[in-house]
C-alpha positions as a printed NumPy array, in Angstrom:
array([[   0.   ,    0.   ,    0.   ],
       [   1.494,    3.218,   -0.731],
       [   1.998,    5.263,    2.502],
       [   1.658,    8.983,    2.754],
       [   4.106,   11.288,    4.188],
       [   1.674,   12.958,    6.443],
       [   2.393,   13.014,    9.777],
       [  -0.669,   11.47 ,   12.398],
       [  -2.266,   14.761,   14.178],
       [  -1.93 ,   13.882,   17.342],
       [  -4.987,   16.579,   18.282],
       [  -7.11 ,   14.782,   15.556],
       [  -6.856,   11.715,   17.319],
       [  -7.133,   12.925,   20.709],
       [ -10.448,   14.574,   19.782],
       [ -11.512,   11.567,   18.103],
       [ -11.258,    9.118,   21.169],
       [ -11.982,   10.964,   23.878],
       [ -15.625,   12.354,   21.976],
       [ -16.068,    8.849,   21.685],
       [ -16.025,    7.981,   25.111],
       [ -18.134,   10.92 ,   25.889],
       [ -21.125,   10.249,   23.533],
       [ -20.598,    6.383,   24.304],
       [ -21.256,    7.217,   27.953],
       [ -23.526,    9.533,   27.188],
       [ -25.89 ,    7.309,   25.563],
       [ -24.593,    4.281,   27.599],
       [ -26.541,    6.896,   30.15 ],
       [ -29.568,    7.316,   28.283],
       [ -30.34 ,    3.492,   27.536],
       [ -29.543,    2.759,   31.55 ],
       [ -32.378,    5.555,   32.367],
       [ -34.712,    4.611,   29.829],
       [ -33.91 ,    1.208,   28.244],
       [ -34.352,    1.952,   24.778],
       [ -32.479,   -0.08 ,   22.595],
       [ -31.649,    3.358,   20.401],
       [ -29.552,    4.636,   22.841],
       [ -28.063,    1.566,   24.104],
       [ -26.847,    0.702,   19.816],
       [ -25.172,    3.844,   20.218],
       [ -23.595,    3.616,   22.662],
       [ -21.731,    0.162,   21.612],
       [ -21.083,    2.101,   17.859],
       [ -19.132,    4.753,   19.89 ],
       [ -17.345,    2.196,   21.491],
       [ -16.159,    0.747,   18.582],
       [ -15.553,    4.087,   17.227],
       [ -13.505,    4.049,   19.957],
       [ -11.333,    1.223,   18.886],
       [ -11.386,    2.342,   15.879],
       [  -9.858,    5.932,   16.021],
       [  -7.298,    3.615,   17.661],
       [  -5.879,    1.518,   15.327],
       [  -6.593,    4.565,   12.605],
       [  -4.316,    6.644,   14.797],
       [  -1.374,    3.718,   14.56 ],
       [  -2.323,    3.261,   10.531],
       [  -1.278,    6.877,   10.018],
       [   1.661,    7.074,   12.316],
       [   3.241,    4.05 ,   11.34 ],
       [   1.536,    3.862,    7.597],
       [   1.88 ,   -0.184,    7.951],
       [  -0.698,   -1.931,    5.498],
       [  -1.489,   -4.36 ,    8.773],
       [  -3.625,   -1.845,   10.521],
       [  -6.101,   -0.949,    7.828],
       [  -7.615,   -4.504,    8.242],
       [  -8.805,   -3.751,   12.233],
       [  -9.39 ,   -0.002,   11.429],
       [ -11.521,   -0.825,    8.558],
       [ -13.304,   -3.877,   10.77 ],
       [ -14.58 ,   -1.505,   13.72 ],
       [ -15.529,    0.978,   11.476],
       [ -17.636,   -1.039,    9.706],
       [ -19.259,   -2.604,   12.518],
       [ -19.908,    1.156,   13.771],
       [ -21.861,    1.408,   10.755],
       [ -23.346,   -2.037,   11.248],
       [ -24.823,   -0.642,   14.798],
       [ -25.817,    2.236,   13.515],
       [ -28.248,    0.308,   10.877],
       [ -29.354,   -1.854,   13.481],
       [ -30.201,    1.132,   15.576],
       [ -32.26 ,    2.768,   12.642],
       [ -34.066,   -0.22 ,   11.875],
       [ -35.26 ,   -0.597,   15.877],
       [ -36.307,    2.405,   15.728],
       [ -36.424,    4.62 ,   18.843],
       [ -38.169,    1.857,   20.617],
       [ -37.582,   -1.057,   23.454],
       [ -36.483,   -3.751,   20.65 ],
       [ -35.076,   -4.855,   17.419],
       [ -37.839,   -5.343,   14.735],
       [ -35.743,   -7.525,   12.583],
       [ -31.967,   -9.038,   12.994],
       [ -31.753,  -10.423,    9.407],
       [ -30.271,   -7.351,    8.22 ],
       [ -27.874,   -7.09 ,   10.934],
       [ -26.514,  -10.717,   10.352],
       [ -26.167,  -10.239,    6.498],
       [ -24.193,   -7.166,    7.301],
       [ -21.943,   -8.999,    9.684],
       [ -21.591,  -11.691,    6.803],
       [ -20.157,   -9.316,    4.466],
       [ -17.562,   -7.756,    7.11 ],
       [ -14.605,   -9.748,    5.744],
       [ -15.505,   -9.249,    1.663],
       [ -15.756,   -5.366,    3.095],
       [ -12.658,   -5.392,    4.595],
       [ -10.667,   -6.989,    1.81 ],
       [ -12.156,   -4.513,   -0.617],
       [ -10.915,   -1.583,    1.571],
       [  -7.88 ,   -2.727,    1.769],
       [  -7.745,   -3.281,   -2.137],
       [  -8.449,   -0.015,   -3.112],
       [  -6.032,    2.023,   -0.348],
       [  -3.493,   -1.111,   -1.538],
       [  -3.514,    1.086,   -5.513],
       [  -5.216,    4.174,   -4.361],
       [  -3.808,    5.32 ,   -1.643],
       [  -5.182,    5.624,    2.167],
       [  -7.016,    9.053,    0.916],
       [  -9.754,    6.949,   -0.805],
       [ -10.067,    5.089,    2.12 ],
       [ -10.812,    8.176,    3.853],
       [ -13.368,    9.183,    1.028],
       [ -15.028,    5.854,    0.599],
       [ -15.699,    6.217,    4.913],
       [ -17.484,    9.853,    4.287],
       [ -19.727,    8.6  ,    1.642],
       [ -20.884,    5.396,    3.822],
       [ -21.417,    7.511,    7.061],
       [ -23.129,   10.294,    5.325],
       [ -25.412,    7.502,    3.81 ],
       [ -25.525,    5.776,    7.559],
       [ -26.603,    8.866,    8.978],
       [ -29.255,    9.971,    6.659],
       [ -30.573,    6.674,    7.017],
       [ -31.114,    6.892,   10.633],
       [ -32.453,   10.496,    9.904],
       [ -35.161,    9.268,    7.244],
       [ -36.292,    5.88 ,    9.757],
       [ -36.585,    8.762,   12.906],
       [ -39.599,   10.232,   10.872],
       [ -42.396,    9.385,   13.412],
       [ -40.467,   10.849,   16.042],
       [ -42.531,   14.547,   17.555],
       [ -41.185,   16.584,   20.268],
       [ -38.271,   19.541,   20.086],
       [ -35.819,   16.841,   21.133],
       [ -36.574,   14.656,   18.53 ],
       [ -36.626,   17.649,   15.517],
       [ -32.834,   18.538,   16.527],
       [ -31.632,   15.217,   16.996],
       [ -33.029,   14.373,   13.665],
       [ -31.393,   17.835,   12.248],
       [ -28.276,   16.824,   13.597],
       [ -28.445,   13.678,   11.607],
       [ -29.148,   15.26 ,    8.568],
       [ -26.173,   17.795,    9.54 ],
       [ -24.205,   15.002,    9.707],
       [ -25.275,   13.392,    6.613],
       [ -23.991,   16.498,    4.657],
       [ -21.316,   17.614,    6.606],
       [ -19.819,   13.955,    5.524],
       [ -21.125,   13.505,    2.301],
       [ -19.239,   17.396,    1.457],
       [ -16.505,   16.472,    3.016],
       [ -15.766,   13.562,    0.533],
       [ -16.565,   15.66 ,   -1.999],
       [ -13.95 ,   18.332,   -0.965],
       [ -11.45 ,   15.096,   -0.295],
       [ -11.848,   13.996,   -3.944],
       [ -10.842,   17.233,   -4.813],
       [  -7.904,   17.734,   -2.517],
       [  -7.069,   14.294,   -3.112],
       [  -6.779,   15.313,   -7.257],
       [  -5.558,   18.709,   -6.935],
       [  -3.874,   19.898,   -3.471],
       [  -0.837,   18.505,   -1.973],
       [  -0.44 ,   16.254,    0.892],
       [  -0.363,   19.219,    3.588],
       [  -3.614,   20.469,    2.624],
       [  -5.258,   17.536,    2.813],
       [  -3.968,   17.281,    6.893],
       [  -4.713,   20.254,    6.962],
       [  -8.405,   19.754,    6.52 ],
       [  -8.849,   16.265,    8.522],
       [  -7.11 ,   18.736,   11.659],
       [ -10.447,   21.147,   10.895],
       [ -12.809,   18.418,    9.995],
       [ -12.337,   17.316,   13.157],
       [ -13.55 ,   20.093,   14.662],
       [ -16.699,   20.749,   13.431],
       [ -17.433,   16.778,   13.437],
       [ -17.186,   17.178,   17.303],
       [ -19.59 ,   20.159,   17.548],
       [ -22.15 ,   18.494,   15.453],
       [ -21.761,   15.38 ,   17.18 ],
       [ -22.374,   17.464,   20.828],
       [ -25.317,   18.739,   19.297],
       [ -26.572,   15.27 ,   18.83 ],
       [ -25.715,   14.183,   22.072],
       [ -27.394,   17.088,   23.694],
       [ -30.539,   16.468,   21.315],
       [ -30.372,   12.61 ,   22.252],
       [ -31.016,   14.199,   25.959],
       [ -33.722,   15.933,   24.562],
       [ -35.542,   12.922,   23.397],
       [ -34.982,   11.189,   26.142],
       [ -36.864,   14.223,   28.795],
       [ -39.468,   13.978,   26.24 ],
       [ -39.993,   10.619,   26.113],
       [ -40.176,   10.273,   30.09 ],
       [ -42.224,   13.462,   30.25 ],
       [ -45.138,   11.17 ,   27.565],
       [ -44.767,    8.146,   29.804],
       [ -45.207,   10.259,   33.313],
       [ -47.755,   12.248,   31.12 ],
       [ -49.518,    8.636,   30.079],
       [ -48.931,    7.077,   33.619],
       [ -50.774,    9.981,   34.845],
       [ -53.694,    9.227,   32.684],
       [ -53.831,    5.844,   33.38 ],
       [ -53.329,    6.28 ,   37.265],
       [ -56.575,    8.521,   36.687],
       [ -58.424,    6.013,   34.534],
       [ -57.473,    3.287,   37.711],
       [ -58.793,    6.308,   40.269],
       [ -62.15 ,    6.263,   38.302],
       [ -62.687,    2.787,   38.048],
       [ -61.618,    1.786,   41.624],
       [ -64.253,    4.262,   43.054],
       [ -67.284,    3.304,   40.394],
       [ -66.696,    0.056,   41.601],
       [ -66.804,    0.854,   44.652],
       [ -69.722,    3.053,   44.61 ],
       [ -71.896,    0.168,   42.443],
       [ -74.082,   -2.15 ,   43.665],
       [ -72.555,   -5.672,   42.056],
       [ -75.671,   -7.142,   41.223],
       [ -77.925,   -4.022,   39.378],
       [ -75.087,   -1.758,   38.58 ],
       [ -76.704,    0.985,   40.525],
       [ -75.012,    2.903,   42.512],
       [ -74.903,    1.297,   46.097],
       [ -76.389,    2.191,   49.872],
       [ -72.445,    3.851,   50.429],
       [ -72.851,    6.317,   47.773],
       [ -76.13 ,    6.678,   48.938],
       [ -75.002,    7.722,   52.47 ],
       [ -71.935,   10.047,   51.306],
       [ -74.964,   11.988,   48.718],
       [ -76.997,   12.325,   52.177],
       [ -74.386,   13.358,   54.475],
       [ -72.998,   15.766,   51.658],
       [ -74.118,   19.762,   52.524],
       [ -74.705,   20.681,   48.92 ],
       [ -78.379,   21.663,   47.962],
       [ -80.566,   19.776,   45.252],
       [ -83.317,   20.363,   43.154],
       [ -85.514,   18.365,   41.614],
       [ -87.429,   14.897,   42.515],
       [ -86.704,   12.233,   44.784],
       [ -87.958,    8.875,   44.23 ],
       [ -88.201,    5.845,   46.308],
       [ -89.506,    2.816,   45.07 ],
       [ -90.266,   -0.744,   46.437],
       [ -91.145,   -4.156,   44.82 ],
       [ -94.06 ,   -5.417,   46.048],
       [ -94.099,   -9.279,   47.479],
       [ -90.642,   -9.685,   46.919],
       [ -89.859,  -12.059,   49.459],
       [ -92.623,  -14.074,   47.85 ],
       [ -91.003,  -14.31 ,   44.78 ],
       [ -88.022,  -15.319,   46.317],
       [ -89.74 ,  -17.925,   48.373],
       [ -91.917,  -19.348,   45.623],
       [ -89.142,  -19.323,   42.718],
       [ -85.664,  -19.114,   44.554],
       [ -82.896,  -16.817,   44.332],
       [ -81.608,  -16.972,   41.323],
       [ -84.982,  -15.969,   39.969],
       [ -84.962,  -12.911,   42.616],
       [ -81.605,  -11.621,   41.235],
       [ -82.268,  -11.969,   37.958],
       [ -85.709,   -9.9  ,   38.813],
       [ -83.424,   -7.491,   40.492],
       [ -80.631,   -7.683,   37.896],
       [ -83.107,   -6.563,   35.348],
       [ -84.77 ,   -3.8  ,   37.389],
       [ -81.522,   -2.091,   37.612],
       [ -81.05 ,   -2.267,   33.768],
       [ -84.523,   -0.588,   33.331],
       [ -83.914,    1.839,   35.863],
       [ -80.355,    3.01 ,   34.033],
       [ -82.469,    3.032,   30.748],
       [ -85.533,    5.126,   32.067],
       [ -82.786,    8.127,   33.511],
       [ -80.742,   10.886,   31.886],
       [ -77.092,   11.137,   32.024],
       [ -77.158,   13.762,   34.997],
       [ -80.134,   12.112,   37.146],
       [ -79.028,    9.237,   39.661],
       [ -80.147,    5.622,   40.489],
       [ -79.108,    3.827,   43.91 ],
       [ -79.614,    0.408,   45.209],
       [ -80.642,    1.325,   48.697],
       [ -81.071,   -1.957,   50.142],
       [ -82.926,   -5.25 ,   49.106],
       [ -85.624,   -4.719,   46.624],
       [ -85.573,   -0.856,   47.549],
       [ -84.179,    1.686,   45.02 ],
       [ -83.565,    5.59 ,   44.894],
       [ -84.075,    7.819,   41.731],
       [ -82.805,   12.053,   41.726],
       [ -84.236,   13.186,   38.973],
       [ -82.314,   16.589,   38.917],
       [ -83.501,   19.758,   37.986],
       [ -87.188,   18.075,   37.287],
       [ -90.654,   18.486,   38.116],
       [ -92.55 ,   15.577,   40.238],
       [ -95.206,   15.348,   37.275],
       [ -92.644,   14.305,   34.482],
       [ -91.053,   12.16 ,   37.362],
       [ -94.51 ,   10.576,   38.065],
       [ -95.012,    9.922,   34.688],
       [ -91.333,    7.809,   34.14 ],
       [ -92.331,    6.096,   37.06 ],
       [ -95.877,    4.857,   35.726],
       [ -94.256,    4.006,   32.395],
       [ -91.784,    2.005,   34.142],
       [ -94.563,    0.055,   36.619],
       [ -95.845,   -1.305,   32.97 ],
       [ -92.438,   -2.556,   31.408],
       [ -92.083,   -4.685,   34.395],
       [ -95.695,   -5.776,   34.38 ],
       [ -94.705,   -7.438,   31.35 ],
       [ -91.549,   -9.058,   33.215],
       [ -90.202,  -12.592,   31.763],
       [ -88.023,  -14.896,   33.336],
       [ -86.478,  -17.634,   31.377],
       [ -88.031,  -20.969,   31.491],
       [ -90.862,  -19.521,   33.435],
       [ -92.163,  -17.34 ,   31.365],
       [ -94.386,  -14.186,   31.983],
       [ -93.852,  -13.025,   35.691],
       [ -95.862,   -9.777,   36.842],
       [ -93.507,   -7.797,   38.81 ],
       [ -95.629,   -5.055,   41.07 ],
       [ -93.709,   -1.874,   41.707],
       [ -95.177,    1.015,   44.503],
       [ -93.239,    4.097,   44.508],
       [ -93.301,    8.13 ,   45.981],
       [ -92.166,   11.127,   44.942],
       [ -91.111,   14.125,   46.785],
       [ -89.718,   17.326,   45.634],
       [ -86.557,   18.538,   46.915],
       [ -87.32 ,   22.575,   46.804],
       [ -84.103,   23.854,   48.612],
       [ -84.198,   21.281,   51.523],
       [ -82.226,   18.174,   52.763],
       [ -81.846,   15.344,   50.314],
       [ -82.98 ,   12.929,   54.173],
       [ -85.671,   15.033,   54.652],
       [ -87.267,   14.471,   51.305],
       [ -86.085,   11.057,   51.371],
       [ -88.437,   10.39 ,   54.385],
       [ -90.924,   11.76 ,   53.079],
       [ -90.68 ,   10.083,   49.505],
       [ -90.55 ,    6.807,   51.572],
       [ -93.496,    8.228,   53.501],
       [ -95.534,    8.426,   50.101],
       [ -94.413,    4.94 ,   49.088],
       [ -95.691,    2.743,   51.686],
       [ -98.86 ,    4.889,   51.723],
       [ -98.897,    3.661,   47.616],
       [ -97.957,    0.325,   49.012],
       [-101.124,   -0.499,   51.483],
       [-103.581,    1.248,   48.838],
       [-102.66 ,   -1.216,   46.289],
       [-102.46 ,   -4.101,   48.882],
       [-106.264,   -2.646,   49.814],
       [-107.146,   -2.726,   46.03 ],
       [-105.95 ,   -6.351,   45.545],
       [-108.252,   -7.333,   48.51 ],
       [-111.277,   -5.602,   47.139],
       [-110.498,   -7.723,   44.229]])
């Protein structure tokens, strides 16, 4: 291989390495805190960026053919990992290794072929065959980052495009030192280049922070929603009756004992015979009778009125912001649907229903409670009167 006078730039390397091991730890950081696979693949390519600025710092300064073969190999595989880490994605896994392992397989025709054409051309078109694949690499990883939202996200993808054609001119601009300037300009350059490959890289690091605040401000954001979504369901459940899927005798109490002020109807409302049901057909037939009561009542309310359970076969309507006529009148149209009642395998099964109304105006929801249960046992021994007439 034909070696170049140039001397190795001793700064060039330095800058090389140790930005390595600062964006390696960097994102080494990042997939530790968040355990995305992203950050974790680059972390491992700036390791063996590492390695590689290594044995790239002992090609030059020794210009022995032996050393392309390792510098070429973990440069390579830093483009390897940086495929891998556009095709997972910023996400907790690898969608597919298959590319990954045909990449690996090629690793030794790659490496022969590098050291081919630096063997007649020269370690210069080494350095411009490198640009071209990581400007490609990079502008890869940019296009596969698409779905990605958030500030974070926009200048980490930037930076990759940055990158992209920051790499892609500078093989340009080596083809044409490479034809045209002597050997000093061309160090010359690779001293700068290094420069303003560092700053680019630090804004990609920095970005890479970004993403990752962003990313744990969705999931506390998400958590937050779901914690609420838990909050809501623990206390329906808790406030339902099992059986109807009214609201139970607890909320019941707590809407009592609360000081706020209602208007509208109260309704109380009683099954008549029910413990002869129960006696004459069972339990099962007595929940089901209840099970479908409590479907009817949810059916025959608005979205702002309120059913309850209070206790056996006794239930509790607030009809809010209503009158005690339109209240009577649901409550009459309800006394037929269940006067039509069927239970399976025993077919039609009269269900009586007494009720009473009573008006909240401005007073306690017990007070007009007592008094709608007042009005429903009254309703209760005049139909029990009218049956015995009969």
């Amino acid at each position: 291989m034909p070696t170049s006078p140039l001397l190795p730039d001793l700064t060039v390397f330095v800058i090389q390495d140790l930005s390595a091991l600062l964006f390696g730890l960097v994102f080494l950081f990042l997939y530790r805190q968040s355990e995305v696979v992203y950050f974790g693949l680059w972390s491992i390519a700036w390791l063996l960026r590492f390695l590689a600025a290594l044995f790239g710092y002992e090609l030059r300064r020794t210009g022995a053919a032996g050393w392309l073969a390792p510098y070429a190999t973990f440069e390579f595989a830093f483009v390897i990992v940086l495929i891998s880490a556009a095709r997972a994605g910023f996400a907790s896994g690898i969608k597919d290794w298959r590319t990954v392992l045909r990449l690996i397989a090629i690793l030794p025709m790659f490496v022969a072929l590098v050291w081919g054409i630096s063997h007649y051309a020269g370690l210069q078109a080494y350095d411009i065959s490198d640009a071209v694949v990581l400007a490609t690499v990079y502008f890869y990883n940019f296009v596969q980052l698409q779905k990605q939202h958030g500030i974070g996200s926009r200048v980490f993808r930037f930076s990759l495009l940055m990158l992209a054609g920051a790499f892609f001119f500078h093989a340009l601009l080596l083809v044409y030192i490479y034809r045209t300037g002597p050997p000093m300009v061309w160090a010359r350059y690779v001293h700068n280049e290094a420069y303003y490959d560092f700053a680019l890289h630090c804004v990609l690091a920095f970005a890479a922070m970004g993403m990752w605040s962003e990313s744990q401000i969705e999931r506390v954001r998400e958590l937050g929603l779901e914690l609420d979504k838990l909050r809501r369901d623990v206390t329906q459940s808790r406030d339902l009756d099992r059986l109807t899927g009214l609201l139970n005798q607890a909320a019941l109490a707590l809407r009592i004992e609360s000081s706020r002020l209602l208007d509208g109807v109260v309704v109380v409302c009683d099954m008549d015979n029910f413990k002869e049901v129960n006696d004459c057909y069972g339990h099962l037939v007595g929940d089901e009778i209840l099970r479908h009561i409590g479907n009817l009542l949810r059916a025959s309310i608005r979205k702002e009125d309120e059913a309850y359970r209070w206790g056996g076969d006794e239930f509790v309507i607030l009809f809010h912001n209503q009158c005690a006529d339109v209240a009577e009148k649901r409550m009459q149209d309800l006394d037929l649907r269940l006067r039509d009642f069927r239970v399976r395998g025993l077919g039609v099964l009269p269900i009586g229903f007494s009720w009473g109304t009573a008006e909240l105006a401005d007073r306690s929801l017990r007070d007009a409670l007592d008094e709608a249960d007042h009005n429903m046992y009254a309703r209760k021994r005049l139909r029990g009167v009218e049956r015995a007439g009969r």
